[in-house]
C-alpha positions in Angstrom: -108.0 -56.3 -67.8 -106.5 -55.8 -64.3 -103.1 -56.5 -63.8 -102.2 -56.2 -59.9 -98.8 -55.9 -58.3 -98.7 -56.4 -54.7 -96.0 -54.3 -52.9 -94.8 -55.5 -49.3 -93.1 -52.6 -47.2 -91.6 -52.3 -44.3 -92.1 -50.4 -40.9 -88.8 -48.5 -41.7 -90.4 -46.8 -44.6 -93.1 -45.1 -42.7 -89.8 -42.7 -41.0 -88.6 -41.7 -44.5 -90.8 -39.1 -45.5 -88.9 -38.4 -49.2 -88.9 -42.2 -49.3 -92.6 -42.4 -48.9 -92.5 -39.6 -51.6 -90.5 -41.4 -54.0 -92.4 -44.8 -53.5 -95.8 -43.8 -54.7 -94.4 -41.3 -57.3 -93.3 -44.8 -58.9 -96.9 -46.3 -58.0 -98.4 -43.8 -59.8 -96.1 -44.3 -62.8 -96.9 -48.2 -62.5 -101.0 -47.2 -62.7 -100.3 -45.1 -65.8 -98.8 -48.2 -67.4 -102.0 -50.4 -66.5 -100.5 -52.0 -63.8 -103.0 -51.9 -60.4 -100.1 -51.7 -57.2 -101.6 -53.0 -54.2 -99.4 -52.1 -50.7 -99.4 -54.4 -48.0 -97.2 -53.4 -44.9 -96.3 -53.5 -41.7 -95.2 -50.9 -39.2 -92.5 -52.7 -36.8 -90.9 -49.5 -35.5 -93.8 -47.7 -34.8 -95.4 -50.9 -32.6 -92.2 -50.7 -31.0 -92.6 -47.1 -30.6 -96.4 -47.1 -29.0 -95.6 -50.3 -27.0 -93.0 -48.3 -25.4 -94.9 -45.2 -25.0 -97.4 -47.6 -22.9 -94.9 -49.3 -20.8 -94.7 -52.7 -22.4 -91.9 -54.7 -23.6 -91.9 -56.1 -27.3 -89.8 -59.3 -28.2 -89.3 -61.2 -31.1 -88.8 -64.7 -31.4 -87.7 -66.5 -34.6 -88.1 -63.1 -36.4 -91.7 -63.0 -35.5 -93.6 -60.2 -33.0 -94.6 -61.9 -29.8 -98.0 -60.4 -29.6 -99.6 -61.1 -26.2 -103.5 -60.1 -25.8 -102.9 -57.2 -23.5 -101.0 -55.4 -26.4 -102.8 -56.5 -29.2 -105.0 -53.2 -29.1 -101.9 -51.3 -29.4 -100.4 -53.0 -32.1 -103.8 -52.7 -33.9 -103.8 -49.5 -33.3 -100.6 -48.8 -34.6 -100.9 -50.7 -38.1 -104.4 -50.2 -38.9 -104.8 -46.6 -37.8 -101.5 -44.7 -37.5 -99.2 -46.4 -40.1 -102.0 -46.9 -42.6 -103.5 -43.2 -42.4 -99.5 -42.2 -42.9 -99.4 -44.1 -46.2 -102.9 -43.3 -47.6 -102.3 -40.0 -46.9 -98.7 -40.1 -48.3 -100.5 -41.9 -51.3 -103.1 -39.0 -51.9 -100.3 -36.3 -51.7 -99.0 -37.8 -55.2 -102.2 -38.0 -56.9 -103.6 -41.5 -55.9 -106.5 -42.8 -54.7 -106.1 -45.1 -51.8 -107.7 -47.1 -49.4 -106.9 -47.9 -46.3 -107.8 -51.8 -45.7 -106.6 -54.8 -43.0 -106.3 -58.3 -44.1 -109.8 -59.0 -42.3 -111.7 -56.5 -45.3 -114.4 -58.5 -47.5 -113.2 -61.4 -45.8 -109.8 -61.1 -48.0 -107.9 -63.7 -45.4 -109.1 -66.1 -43.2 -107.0 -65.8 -40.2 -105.9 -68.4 -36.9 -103.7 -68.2 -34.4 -100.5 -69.6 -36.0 -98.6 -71.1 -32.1 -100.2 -70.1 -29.0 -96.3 -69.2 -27.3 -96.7 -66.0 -29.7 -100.1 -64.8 -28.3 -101.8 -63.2 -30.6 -99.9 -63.9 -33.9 -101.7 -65.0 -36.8 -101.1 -67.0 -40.1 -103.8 -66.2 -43.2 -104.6 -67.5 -46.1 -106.4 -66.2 -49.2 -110.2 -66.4 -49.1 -111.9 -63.9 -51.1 -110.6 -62.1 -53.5 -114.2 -60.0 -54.8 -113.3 -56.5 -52.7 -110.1 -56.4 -53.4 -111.0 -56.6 -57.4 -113.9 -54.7 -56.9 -111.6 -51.4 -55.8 -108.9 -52.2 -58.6 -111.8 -52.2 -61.2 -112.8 -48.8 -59.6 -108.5 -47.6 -60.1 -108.3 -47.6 -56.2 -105.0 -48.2 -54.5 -105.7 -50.6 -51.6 -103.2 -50.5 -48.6 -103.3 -53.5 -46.5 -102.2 -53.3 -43.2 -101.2 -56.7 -41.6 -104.3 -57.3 -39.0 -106.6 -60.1 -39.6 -108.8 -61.6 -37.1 -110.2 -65.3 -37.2 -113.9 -66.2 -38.1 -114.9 -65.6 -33.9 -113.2 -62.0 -34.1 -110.2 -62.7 -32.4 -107.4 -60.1 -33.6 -104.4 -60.8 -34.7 -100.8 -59.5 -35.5 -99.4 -61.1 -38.9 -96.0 -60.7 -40.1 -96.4 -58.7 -43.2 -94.4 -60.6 -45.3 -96.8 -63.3 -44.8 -99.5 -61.3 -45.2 -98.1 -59.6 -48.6 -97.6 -63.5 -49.8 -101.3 -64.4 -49.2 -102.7 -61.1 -50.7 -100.5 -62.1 -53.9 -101.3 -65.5 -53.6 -105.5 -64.2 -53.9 -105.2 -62.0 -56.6 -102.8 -64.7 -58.8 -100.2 -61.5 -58.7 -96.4 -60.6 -59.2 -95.2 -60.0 -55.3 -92.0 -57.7 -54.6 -91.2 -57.4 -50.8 -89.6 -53.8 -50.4 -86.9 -53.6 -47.6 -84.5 -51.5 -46.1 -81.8 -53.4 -47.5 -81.2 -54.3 -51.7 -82.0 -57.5 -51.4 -80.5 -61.5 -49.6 -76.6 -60.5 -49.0 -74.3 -63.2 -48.2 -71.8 -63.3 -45.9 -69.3 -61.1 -46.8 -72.5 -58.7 -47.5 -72.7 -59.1 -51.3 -75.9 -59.1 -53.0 -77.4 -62.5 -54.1 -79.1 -62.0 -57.5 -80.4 -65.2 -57.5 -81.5 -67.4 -54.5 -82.1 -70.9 -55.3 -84.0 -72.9 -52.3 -80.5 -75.2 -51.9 -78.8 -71.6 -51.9 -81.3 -70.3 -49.1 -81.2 -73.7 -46.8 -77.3 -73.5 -46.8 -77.5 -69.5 -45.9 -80.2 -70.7 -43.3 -78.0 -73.6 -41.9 -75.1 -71.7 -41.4 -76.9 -68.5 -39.4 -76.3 -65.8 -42.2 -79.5 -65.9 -43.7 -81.7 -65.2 -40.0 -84.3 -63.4 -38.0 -86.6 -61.5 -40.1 -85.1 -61.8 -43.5 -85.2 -65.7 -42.7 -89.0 -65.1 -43.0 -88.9 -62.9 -45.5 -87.2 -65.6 -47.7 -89.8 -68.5 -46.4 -92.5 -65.8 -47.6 -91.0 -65.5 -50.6 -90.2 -69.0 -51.6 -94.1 -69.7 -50.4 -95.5 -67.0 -53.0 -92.9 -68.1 -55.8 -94.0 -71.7 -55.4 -97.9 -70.7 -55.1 -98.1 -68.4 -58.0 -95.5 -70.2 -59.9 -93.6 -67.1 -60.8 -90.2 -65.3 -59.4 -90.6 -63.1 -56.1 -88.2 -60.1 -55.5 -87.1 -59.0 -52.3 -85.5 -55.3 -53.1 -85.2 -52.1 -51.3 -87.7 -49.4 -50.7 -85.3 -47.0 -51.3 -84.9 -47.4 -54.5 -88.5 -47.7 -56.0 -87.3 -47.1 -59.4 -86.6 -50.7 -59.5 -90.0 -51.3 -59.6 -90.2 -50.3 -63.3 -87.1 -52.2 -64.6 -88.8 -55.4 -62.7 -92.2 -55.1 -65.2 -89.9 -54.5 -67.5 -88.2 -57.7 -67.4 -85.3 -56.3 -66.0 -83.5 -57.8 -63.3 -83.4 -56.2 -59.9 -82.6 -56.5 -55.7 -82.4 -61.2 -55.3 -84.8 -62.6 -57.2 -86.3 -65.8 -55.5 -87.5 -68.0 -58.6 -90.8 -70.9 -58.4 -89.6 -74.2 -57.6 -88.6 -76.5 -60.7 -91.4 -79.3 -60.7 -90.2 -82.6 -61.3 -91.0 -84.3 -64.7 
């Protein structure tokens, strides 16, 4: 029986080589207890990096990539060739077997432009899941880089952490979005074991919970309600965490499913 795990990390990862390292060391230890990681992620610095290197400007609004067209062949150069080669390869060094995928694989997503002031910024939800179980069956490692492109072929830029909450949402999976932080800190910069959705709204309200943690947490609470399980938002740079969380172990702010009313 498969039993996936999908993995969300961040851009900052991909300029830790010992973190990379460490990361699929615990992947691989994960696989040897029957659990199938999947890695979805996204590559901010290094877009930042190659838009640069090109002459273009990147801004953010709300926490999200403004992607216009002219630079969407960089940015998809960037995620689905350089950082995703970086990890696959940084995957094989420790004795996996990975393979490089984008959201847009086997028809994983279907993809449309999510507001037309972002360009070409994307929203996805799950479609099908058949490759994706297909290469876990096989004891592949898929990483997912966060590209997807609407049924006419129109590429698009997705924020990762959405894209990690759709992939979790398709394969009915545990999700854990790895940053470069322990977890949701409040405002004195304490960890927040647990996040409630009255908790997040007030930390929202009053501008401490913002930019791209703000979406992280809306990813979060999305996957939590969808799957109907907790979601973990931890730090990459301390993958260990990873085996006291299928352990039952707490670990980084957990974001639990929404109570349904009786």
């Amino acid at each position: 029986m498969i039993k996936p795990l999908v993995i969300k990390v961040g851009g900052a990862l991909l300029e830790s080589e010992c973190g990379m390292e460490r990361l699929f060391e615990v992947l691989l230890q994960l696989k040897q207890q029957d659990w199938q990681p999947v890695l979805v992620h996204g590559g901010g610095n290094l877009v930042e990096q190659q838009l640069s290197a090109n002459g273009m400007a990147s801004t953010k609004h709300q926490g999200l990539r403004v992607t216009p067209e002219e630079q969407m062949p960089i940015v998809a150069g960037a995620l689905a060739g350089m950082a995703n080669t970086q990890l696959v390869a940084a995957a094989k060094a420790q004795g996996l077997s990975a393979i490089g995928l984008s959201l847009m694989d086997g028809n994983a997503t279907t993809a449309e432009v999510l507001n037309p002031e972002l360009g070409c910024v994307g929203s996805v939800v799950p479609s099908s899941p058949e490759l994706l179980n297909a290469l876990l069956s096989q004891g592949l490692t898929p990483v997912i880089c966060s590209i997807a492109a609407t049924n006419e072929g129109q590429l698009l830029n997705v924020n990762a952490d959405q894209a990690a909450t759709a992939i979790c949402q398709l394969l009915k999976a545990p999700l854990v979005l790895l940053s470069d932080v322990s977890g949701v800190l409040d405002g004195k910069g304490k960890l927040i074991e647990q996040l409630t959705l009255e908790l997040a709204q007030q930390l929202m309200v009053s501008g401490i919970i913002e930019g791209g943690m703000k979406v992280k947490v809306e990813a979060a609470q999305q996957a939590a309600a969808a799957i109907d399980n907790t979601v973990t938002i931890a730090s990459w740079r301390h993958p260990e965490q990873l085996m006291a969380l299928i352990s039952g172990e707490a670990a980084g702010t957990q974001i639990p499913a929404p109570v349904s009313a009786i």
